[in-house]
C-alpha positions as CSV (number, residue, x, y, z in Angstrom):
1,X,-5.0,-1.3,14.3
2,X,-1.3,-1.0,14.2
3,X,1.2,-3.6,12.9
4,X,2.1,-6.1,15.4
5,X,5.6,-6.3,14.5
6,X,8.2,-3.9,13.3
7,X,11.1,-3.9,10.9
8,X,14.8,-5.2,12.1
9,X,16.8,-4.0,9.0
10,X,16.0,-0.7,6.5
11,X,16.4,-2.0,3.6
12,X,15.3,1.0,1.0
13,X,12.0,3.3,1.2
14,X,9.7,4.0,-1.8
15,X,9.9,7.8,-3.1
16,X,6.2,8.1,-2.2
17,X,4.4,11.0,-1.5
18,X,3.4,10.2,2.1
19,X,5.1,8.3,5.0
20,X,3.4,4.9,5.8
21,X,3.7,2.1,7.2
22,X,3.9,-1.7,5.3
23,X,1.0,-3.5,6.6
24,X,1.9,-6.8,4.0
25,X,4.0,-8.7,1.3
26,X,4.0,-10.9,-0.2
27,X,6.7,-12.7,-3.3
28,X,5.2,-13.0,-6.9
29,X,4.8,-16.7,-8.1
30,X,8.7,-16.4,-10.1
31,X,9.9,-15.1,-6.6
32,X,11.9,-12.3,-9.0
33,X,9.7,-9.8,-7.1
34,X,7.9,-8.7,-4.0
35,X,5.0,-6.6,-3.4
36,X,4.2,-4.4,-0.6
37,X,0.8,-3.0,0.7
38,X,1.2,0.4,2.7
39,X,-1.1,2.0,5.3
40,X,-2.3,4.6,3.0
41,X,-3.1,1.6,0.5
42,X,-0.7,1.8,-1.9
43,X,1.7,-1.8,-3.6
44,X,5.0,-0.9,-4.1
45,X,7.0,-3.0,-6.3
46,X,10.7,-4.1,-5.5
47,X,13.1,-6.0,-7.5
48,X,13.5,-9.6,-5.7
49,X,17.7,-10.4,-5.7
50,X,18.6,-6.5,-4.8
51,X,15.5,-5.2,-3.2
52,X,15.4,-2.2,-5.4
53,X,12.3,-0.1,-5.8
54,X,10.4,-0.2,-9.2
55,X,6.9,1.1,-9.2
56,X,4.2,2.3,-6.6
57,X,0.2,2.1,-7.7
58,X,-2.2,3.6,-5.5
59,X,-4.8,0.4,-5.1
60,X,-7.0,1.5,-2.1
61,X,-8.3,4.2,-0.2
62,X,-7.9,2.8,3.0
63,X,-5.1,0.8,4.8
64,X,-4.4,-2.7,2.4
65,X,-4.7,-5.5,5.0
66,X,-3.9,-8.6,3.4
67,X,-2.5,-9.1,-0.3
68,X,-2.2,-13.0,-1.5
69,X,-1.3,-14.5,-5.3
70,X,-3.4,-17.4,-6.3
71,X,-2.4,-20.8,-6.6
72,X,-1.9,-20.5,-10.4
73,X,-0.4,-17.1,-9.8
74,X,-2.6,-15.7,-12.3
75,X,-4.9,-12.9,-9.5
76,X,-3.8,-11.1,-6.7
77,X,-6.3,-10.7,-3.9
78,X,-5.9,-8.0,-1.4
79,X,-8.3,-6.6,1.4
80,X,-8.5,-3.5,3.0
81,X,-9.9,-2.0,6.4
C-alpha cells in the first residue's frame, strides 16, 4: 500500500542505488540522528542538526513498515510487509 502522506520540502536524497520511497523515521534516543526506512527496505542514516546523509544498510527485502527505538534506546524494532 502506498504512503498516505507525501513530503512538503526536499530536503537531501541518499546516493542509493534505486529510487524509493520513505515509508518511516524515526529520531535516535540522543535526537543527534534520524533514521529512515525506504520502500525497497533499506535505513538511511542522516545527521540530526543539518540533515546530511551518512550511511545506507540494506535491512530487509521487502518494504520496512514501521521502525521504533526502545524505551532504554538500547534495540531498534522494525517490520516489514
Amino acid at each position: 500500500m502506498p504512503a498516505s502522506n507525501f513530503a512538503v520540502k526536499f530536503a537531501a536524497q541518499a546516493p542509493s542505488k534505486t529510487r524509493s520511497s520513505v515509508n518511516a523515521s524515526t529520531w535516535f534516543p540522543d535526537g543527534r540522528r534520524c533514521l529512515t526506512a525506504t520502500q525497497a527496505g533499506e535505513f538511511c542514516l542522516w545527521g540530526g542538526q543539518t540533515f546530511q546523509f551518512e550511511t545506507i544498510i540494506q535491512a530487509h527485502e521487502t518494504p520496512v513498515r514501521t521502525i521504533l527505538f526502545t524505551h532504554g534506546g538500547n534495540f531498534l524494532v522494525s517490520g516489514d510487509a
